[in-house]
KOLMAR-940609 format. One record per residue (C-alpha): residue in three letters; x, y, z. Coordinates in steps of 0.25 Angstrom, whole numbers, plus 2048, in hexadecimal, padded with zeros to 3 digits. Each point is the difference from the previous one (the first is absolute). Layout:
<marvos>
AlaXYZ/...
</marvos>
This chain:
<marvos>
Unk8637AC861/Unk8037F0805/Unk7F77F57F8/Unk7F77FF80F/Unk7FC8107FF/Unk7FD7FD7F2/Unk7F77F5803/Unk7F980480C/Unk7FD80F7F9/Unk7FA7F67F3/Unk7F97F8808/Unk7F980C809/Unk7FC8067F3/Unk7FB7F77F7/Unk7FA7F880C/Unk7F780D807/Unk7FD8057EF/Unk7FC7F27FE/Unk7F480180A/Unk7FC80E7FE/Unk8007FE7F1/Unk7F67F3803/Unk7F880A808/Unk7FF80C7F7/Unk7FC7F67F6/Unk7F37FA805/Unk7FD80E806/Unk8018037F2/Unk80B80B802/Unk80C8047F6/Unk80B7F6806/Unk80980C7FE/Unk7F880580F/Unk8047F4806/Unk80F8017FB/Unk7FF80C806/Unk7FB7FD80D/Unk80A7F6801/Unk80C8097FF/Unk7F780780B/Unk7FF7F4809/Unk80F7FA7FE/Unk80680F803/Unk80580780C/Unk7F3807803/Unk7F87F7804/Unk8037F780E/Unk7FF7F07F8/Unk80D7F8803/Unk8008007F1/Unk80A80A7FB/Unk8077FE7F2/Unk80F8077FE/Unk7FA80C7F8/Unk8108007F7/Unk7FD7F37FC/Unk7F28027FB/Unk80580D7FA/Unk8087F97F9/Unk7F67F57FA/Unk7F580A7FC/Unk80B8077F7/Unk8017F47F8/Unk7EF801801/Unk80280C7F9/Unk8097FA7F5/Unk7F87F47FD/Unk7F48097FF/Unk80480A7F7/Unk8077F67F7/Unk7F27F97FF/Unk7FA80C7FC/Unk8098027F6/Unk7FE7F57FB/Unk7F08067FD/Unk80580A7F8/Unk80A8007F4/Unk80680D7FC/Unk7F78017F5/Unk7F580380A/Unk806808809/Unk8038087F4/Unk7F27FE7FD/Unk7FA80880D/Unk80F808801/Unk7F980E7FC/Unk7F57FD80A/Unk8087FA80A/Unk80780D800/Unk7F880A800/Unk7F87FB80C/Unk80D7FD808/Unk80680D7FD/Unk7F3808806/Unk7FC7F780B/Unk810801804/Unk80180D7FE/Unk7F380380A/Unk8047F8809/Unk810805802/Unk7F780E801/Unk7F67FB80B/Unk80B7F9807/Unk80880B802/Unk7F4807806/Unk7FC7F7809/Unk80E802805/Unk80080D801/Unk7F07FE806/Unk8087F880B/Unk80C80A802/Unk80A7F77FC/Unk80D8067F8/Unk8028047F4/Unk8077F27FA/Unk7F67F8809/Unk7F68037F8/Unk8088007F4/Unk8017F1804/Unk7F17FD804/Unk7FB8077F3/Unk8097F67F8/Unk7FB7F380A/Unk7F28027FC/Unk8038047F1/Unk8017F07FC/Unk7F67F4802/Unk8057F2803/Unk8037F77F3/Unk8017F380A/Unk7F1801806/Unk7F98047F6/Unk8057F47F9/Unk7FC7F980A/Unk7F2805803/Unk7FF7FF7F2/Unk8017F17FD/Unk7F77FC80D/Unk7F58087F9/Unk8057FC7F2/Unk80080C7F9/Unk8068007F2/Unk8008077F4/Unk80080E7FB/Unk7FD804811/Unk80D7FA804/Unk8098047F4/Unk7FB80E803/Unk80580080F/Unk80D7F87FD/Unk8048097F7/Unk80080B809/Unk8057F980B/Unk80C8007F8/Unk7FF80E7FB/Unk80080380F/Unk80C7F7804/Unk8098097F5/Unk7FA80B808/Unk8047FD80C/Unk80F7FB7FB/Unk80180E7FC/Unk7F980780C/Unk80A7F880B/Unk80C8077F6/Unk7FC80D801/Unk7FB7FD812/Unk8107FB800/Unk80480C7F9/Unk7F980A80A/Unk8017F880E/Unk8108007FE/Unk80080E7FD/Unk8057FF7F1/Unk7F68087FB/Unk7F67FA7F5/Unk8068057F1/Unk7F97FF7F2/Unk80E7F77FE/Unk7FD7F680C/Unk7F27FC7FC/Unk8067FE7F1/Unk8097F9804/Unk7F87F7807/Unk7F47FF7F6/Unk80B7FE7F5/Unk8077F480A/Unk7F37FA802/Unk7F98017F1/Unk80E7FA7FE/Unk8007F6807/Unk7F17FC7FC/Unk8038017F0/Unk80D7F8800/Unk7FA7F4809/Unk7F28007F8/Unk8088017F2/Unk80C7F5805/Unk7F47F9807/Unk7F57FF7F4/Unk80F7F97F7/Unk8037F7809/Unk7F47FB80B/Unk7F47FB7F6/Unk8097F77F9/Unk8087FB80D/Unk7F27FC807/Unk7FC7FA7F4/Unk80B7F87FF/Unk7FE7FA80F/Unk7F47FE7FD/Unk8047F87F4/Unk8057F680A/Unk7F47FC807/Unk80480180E/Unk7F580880A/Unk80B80180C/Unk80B8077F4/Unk7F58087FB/Unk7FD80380E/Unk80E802805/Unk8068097F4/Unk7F6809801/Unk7FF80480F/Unk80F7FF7FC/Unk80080D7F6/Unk7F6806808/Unk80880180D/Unk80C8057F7/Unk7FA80A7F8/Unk7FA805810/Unk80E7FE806/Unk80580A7F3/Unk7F580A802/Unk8037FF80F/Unk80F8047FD/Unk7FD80C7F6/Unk7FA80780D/Unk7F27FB7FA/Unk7F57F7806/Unk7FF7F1801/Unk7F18017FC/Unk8028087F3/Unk8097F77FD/Unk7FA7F4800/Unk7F48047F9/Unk80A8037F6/Unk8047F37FF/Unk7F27FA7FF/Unk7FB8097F5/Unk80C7FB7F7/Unk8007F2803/Unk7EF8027FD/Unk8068047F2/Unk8057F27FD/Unk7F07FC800/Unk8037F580B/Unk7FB80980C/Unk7F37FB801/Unk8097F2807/Unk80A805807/Unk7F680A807/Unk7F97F2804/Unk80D7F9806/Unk80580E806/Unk7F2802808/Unk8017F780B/Unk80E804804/Unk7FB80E7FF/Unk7F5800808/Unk8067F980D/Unk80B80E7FF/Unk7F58077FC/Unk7F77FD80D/Unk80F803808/Unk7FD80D7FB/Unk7F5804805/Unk8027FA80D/Unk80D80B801/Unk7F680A7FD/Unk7F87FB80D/Unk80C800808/Unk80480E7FE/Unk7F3804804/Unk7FF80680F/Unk7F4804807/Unk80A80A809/Unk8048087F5/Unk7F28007F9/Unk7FB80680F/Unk80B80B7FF/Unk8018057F3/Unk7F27FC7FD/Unk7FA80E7FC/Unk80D8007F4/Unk7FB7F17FD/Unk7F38037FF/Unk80380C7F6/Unk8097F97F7/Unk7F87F3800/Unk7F38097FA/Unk8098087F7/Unk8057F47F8/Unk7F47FA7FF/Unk7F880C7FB/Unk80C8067F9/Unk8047F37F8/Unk7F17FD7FE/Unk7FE80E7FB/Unk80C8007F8/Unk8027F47FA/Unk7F18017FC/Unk80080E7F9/Unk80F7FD7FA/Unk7FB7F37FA/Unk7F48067FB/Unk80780D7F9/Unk8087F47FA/Unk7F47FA7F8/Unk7FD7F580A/Unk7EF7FF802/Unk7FC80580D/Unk7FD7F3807/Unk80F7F97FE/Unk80380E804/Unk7FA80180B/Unk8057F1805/Unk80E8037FE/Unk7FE80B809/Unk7FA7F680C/Unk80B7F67FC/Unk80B809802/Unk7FC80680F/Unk80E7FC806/Unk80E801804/Unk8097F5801/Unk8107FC7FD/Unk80580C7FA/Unk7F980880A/Unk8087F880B/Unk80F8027F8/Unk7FD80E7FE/Unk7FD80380F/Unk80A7F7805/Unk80B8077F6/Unk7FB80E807/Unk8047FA80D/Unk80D7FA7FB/Unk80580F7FC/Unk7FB80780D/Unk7F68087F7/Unk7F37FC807/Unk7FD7FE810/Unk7FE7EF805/Unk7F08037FF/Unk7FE8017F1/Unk8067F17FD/Unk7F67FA80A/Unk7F58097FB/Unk8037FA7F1/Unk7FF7F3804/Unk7F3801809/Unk7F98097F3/Unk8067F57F7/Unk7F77F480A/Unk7F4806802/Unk7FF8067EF/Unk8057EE7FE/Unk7F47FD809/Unk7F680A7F7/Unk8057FC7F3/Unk7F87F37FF/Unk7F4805802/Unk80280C7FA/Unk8017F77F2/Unk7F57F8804/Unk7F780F801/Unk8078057F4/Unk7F67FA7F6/Unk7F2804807/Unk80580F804/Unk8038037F1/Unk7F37FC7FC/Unk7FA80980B/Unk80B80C7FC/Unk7FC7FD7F2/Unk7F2800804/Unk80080E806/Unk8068067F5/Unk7F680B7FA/Unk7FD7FB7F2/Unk80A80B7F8/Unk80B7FA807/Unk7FA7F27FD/Unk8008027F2/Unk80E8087FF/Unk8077F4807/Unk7FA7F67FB/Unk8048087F1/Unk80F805808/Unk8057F17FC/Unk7FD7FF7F2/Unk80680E7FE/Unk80D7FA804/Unk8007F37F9/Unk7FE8097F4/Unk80C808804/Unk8097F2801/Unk7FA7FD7F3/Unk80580C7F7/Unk80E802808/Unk8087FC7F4/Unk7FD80E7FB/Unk80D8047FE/Unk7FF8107FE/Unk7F680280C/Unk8087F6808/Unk80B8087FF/Unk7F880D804/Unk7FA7FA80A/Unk8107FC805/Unk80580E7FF/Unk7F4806809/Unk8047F580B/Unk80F8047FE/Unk7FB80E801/Unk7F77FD80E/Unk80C7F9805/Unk80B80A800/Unk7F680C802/Unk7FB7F680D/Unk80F7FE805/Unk80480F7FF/Unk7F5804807/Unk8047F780B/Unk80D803800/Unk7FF80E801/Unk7F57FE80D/Unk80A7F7805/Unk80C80A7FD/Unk7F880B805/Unk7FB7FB80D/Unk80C7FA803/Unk80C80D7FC/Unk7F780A805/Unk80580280C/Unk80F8027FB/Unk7FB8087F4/Unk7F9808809/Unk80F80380A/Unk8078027F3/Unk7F780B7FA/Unk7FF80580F/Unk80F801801/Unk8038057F1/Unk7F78097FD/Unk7FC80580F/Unk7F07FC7FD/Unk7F87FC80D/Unk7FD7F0801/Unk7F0803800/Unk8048077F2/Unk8087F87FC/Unk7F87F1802/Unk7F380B7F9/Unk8098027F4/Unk8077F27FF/Unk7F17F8800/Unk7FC8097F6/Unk8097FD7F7/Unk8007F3802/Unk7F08027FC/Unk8048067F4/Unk8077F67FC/Unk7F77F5805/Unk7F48067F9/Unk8037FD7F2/Unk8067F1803/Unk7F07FF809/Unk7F88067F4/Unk80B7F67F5/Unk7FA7F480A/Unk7F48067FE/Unk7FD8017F0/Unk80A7F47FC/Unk7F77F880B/Unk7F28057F7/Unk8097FD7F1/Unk8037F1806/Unk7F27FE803/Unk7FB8057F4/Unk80B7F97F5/Unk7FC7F3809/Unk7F08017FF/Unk8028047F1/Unk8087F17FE/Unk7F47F9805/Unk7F580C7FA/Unk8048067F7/Unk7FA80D7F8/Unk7F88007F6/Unk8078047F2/Unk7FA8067F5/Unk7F880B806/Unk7F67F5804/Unk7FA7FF80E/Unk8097FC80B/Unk7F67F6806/Unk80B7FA80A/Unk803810807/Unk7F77FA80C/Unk8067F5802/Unk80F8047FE/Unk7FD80E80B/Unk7FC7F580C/Unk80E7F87FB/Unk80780D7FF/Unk7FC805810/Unk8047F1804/Unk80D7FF7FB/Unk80480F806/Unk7FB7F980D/Unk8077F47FE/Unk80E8097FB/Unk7FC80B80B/Unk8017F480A/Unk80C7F97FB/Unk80980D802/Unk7FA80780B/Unk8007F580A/Unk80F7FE7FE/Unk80380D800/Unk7F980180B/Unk8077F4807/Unk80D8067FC/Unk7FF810804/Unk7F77FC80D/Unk80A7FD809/Unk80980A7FC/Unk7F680C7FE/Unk7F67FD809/Unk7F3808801/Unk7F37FE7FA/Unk80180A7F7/Unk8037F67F5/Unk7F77F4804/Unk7F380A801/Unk8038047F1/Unk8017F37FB/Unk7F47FC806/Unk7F980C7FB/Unk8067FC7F1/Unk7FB7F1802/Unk7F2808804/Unk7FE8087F3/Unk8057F37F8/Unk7F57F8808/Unk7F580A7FC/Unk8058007F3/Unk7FF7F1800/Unk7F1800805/Unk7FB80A7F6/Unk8087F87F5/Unk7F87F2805/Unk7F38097FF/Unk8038037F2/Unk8037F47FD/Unk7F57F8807/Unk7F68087F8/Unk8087FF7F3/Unk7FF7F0802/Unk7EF800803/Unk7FF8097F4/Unk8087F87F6/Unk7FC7F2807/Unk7F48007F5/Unk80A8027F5/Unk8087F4805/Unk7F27F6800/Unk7FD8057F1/Unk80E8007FB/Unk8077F3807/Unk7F37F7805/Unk7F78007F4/Unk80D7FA7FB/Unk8007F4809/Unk7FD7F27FA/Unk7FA7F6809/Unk8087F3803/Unk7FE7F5806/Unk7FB7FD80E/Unk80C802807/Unk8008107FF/Unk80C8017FA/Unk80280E7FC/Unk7FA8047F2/Unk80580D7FA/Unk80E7FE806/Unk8087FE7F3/Unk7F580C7F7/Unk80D8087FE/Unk7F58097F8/Unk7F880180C/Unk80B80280A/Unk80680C7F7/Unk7F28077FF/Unk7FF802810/Unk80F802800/Unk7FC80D7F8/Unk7F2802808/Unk8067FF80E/Unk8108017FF/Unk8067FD80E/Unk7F77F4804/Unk80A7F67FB/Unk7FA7F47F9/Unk7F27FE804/Unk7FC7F47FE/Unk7F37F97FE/Unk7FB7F5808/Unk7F47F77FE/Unk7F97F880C/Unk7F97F37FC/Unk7F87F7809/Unk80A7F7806/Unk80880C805/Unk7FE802810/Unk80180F7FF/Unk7F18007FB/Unk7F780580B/Unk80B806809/Unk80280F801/Unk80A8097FE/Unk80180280D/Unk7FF7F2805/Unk8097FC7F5/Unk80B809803/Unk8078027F5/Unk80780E800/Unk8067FC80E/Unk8037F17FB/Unk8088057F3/Unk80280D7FE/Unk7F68017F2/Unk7F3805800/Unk7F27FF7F8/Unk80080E7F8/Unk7F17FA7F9/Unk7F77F57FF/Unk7FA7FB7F3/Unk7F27F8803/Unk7FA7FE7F2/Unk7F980D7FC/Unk80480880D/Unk80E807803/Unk804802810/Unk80A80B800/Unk8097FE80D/Unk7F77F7807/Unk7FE80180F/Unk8047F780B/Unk7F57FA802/Unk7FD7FC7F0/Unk7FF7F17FF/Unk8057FA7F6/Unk7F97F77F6/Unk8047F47F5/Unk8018077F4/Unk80580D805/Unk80C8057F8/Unk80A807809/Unk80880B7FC/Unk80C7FE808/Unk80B80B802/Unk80F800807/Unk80E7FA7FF/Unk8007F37F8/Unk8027F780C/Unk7F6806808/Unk7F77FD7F4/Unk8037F27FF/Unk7FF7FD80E/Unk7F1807801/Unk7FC7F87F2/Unk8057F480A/Unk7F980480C/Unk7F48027F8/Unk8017F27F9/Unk8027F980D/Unk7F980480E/Unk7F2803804/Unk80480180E/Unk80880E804/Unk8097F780A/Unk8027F57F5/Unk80380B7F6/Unk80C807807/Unk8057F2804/Unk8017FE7F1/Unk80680D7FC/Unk80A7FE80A/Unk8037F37FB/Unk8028067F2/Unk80980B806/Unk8077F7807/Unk8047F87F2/Unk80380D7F8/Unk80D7FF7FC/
</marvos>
């Protein structure tokens, strides 16, 4: 690379992105798009004496990458990462875990070898760090949303460090031992402790000494410094450049100086980020699309419903409110630069044929191209999805949230914390024999089979009869141990956030606590089956396996809708309990409709004991001033917009017990709202501020956006 190839590939670039960029602007387009189609313009598809060295851009949208992720770190401290970690997790691990599975299907759909699809499950198993964070600053989405799918684009990047372990292991022929992938999730939570822990002693106080010195360009320059060291360090380690970097941001956010530096750093980080994008554009060939378009077309529709499906129900299961749940889903429809390391390290080893790489990288532009306006539909389709639920599902989500906050809330119970750690030690190990013994079984068979043949003199057909048998003998008590510590689990956790009545009194909360018990089997169902799915697959085959765990997630989603049933009607029956014992309580206030029986710890105890497994609810009073009056329910929005919902309405003598849609509402009315105490407190917002529907989601957005 000479300093003229440098500059004339710089000059292309950023010269043909800054016209598209101008134009997708007044079209009123993500600029993303016109990044995009400048790659597409400046590569060697199209005939335009304008053809940028594609190493050299390479090159730049690397440090993109870096500059990006560090800024994104800078957004999030440790302390919230570790805030949404156990959400983060949970959704990464199941959307992974389908995802790997529905990969390797595709694959197989297509004919391709056993390692090929191996390889395409793990390209799709991950979504793209680097556009999502840029989709999300044009559309200026922060809060709780964004924390929520950054957490889990870093689950997801672990995931894929330890996936592109195990691919090495099999593509060389090494085989794929219990020791390798210790060893290489003990390297890597290594190597993440011991830089987070040297890190959090020795970056706050180093930035804030620059900073002391009241130089921008030091700040500036010492910061990008660390940042491309602690990257080079991971990069070295065998790890990615990106994960590092975000690393790097997230402890010098600790030092409480992030907020300025993020501001110097952004220019500089949105020329390489643009680079970027236009890299994406120039790998994308119309050629390839045309010949492989039928596996294109497949994969492209699998990460998008998949992730949208996945991240949506993983999130959910993990106590986030269905409509950030849902948006998650929408924002995370892609595949990006860990999809194009993983396809081109199946290349580098011989494992995979010279079409998948190209496949990757054209999935991975055309998901880039859906991804904006995918976000930008996120909103409006989970009130429609919200919408179409039928109302037992409407009350149990709506209820589903506040069930978990209350589990968050007692989990410094020591004695049933420690139960409920010996039932997932139990799950685990009873899990990984099971595996290991499919795994063994279908892989030995064929030698077990020559040996007992040999020895014993016992034809093969009896033989393989008597061996699988066996092998179902034993596999039958791990199955049914799966099985009942699976039911334990979910019982010990509902009975954390309901518990049981004592004294021989009346357990009011049985209704409640059945609906959470069926939804965290589902959710612990899921989080097993779909890996153990994703790992036996490949090497068992058939759909055997697959069509009983779908008739397993069938009997728990029946189980599910009958419990939401029970509970719907245990709700309308005890919604006139809930008026008499917390409402009459309310005190008015002044005109601004704060909330009047918020702090009656009498009042709130009495419908506690009335109506266990609704939370807190909390009164609220409309007074003249407030622009909810006049607008209905409906209109209003307001189970959609926040995840709570009106269990009953007071207006003077009268009671409305789970008012309709289509109820307006009325200065005076005393609402009795129920769900997770921040969906509360943005309904009593919404409620105080917006008489207009469009007006009111522009201003619970706006409050989202600032919940830290």
């Amino acid at each position: 690379m000479n300093a003229h190839s440098f500059l004339v590939a710089l000059t292309i670039v950023l010269g043909v992105a800054a016209f598209t960029t101008v134009l997708f602007h007044r079209l009123r387009q993500p600029v993303v798009l016109g990044y995009i189609l400048a790659g597409f313009i400046i590569g060697p598809s199209v005939p335009v004496p304008l053809v940028a060295d594609r190493a050299i851009v390479q090159t730049l949208s690397e440090l993109g990458v870096i500059l990006l992720m560090f800024s994104l770190g800078l957004e999030f401290s440790l302390r919230k990462l570790m805030k949404v970690g156990p959400q983060a997790a949970v959704t990464a691990l199941l959307q992974s875990s389908l995802m790997f599975w529905l990969g390797f299907l595709v694959g197989r759909l297509f004919g391709w070898s056993t390692v090929e699809c191996l390889f395409t499950g793990a390209i799709i198993a991950t979504s793209s760090t680097t556009i999502i964070a840029k989709v999300f600053d044009e559309q200026k989405i922060r809060g709780p949303l964004r924390e929520l799918v950054v957490g889990v684009l870093i689950v997801e990047d672990l995931i894929a460090i330890v996936l592109m372990a195990a691919l090495t292991a099999v593509a060389t022929g090494a085989g794929l031992s219990a020791r390798t992938m210790a060893s290489t999730i003990g390297k890597l939570s290594a190597f993440l402790v011991g830089l987070v822990a040297v890190g959090l002693l020795l970056v706050p106080r180093s930035v804030r000494a620059v900073r002391r010195l009241g130089s921008k360009e030091t700040t500036l320059v010492a910061s990008i410094g660390f940042c491309f060291a602690v990257s080079l360090l991971a990069h070295e380690l065998g790890y990615s450049v990106a994960l590092g970097a975000f690393i790097s941001g997230s402890l010098i956010a600790e030092s409480g100086e992030a907020e300025e530096i993020e501001h110097l750093v952004k220019p500089v980080r949105d020329v390489f980020a643009a680079i970027f994008f236009v890299s994406v554009g120039i790998l994308l060939d119309p050629a390839l699309v045309v010949q492989h378009w039928s596996a294109v077309a497949t994969l492209t529709a699998v990460v998008i419903a998949g992730k949208a499906v996945s991240v949506a129900l993983g999130a959910f299961l993990s106590g986030v409110g269905i409509r950030p749940s849902v948006q998650a889903g929408m924002s995370l429809g892609q595949i990006g630069e860990f999809s194009f390391i993983i396809a081109g390290l199946g290349l580098s080893l011989g494992a995979t044929g010279d079409f998948l790489y190209p496949v990757a990288v054209t999935v991975s532009a055309l998901t880039t191209l859906t991804t904006p306006w995918l976000v930008k539909v996120s909103g409006p389709l989970a009130t429609a999805f919200d919408r179409a639920l039928p109302r037992p599902l409407q009350t149990f989500v709506t209820l589903y949230a506040s069930w978990i906050e209350q589990l968050h809330s007692r989990s410094g119970d020591v004695s049933r914390g420690a139960v409920v750690r010996r039932l997932v030690r139990l799950l685990v190990l009873d899990t990984a024999l099971l595996v290991a013994l499919a795994v063994g079984t279908s892989i030995g068979l064929p030698s077990l089979v020559a040996l007992v043949h040999d020895r014993f003199g016992i034809g093969k057909g009896v033989a393989r009869t008597v061996l699988l048998g066996a092998a179902l003998v034993v596999a039958f008590p791990l199955g049914a141990g799966v099985v009942r510590v699976s039911q334990r689990l979910g019982l010990a956790v509902a009975e954390s956030a309901l518990p049981s009545a004592e004294g021989g009194r009346v357990d009011l909360a049985a209704t409640p606590r059945r609906a959470l018990v069926v939804t965290l089997q589902l959710a612990i169902v899921l989080l097993t089956g779909l890996p153990v799915l994703a790992i036996t697959q490949p090497v068992i085959g058939g759909v055997v396996a697959p069509l009983l765990f779908v008739a397993l997630l069938a009997v728990l989603a029946v189980k599910l809708w009958r419990g939401a049933t029970e509970l719907h009607g245990h709700v309308h029956a005890g919604a006139q309990a809930v008026v008499e014992a917390l409402l009459a309580r309310a005190r008015p206030t002044s005109a601004d409709a704060t909330s009047n029986g918020r702090d009656d710890d009498a009042a709130l105890a009495e419908v506690r004991a009335v109506l266990p497994g609704l939370g807190d609810p909390t009164p609220f009073r409309l007074g003249e001033d407030c622009r909810a009056v006049g607008m209905s329910l409906a209109r209003l929005n307001l189970r959609s917009a926040t995840g709570a919902t009106v269990l009953a309405i007071r207006r003077g003598e009268e009671a409305l017990v789970v008012p309709t849609a289509e109820e307006v509402l009325r200065a005076g009315d005393v609402l009795a709202l129920a769900g997770s105490h921040e969906a509360v407190e943005l309904a009593k917002d919404l409620l105080r501020t917006s008489r207009r529907p469009e007006a009111a989601r522009d201003a619970v957005d706006a409050l989202r956006r600032d919940v830290e």
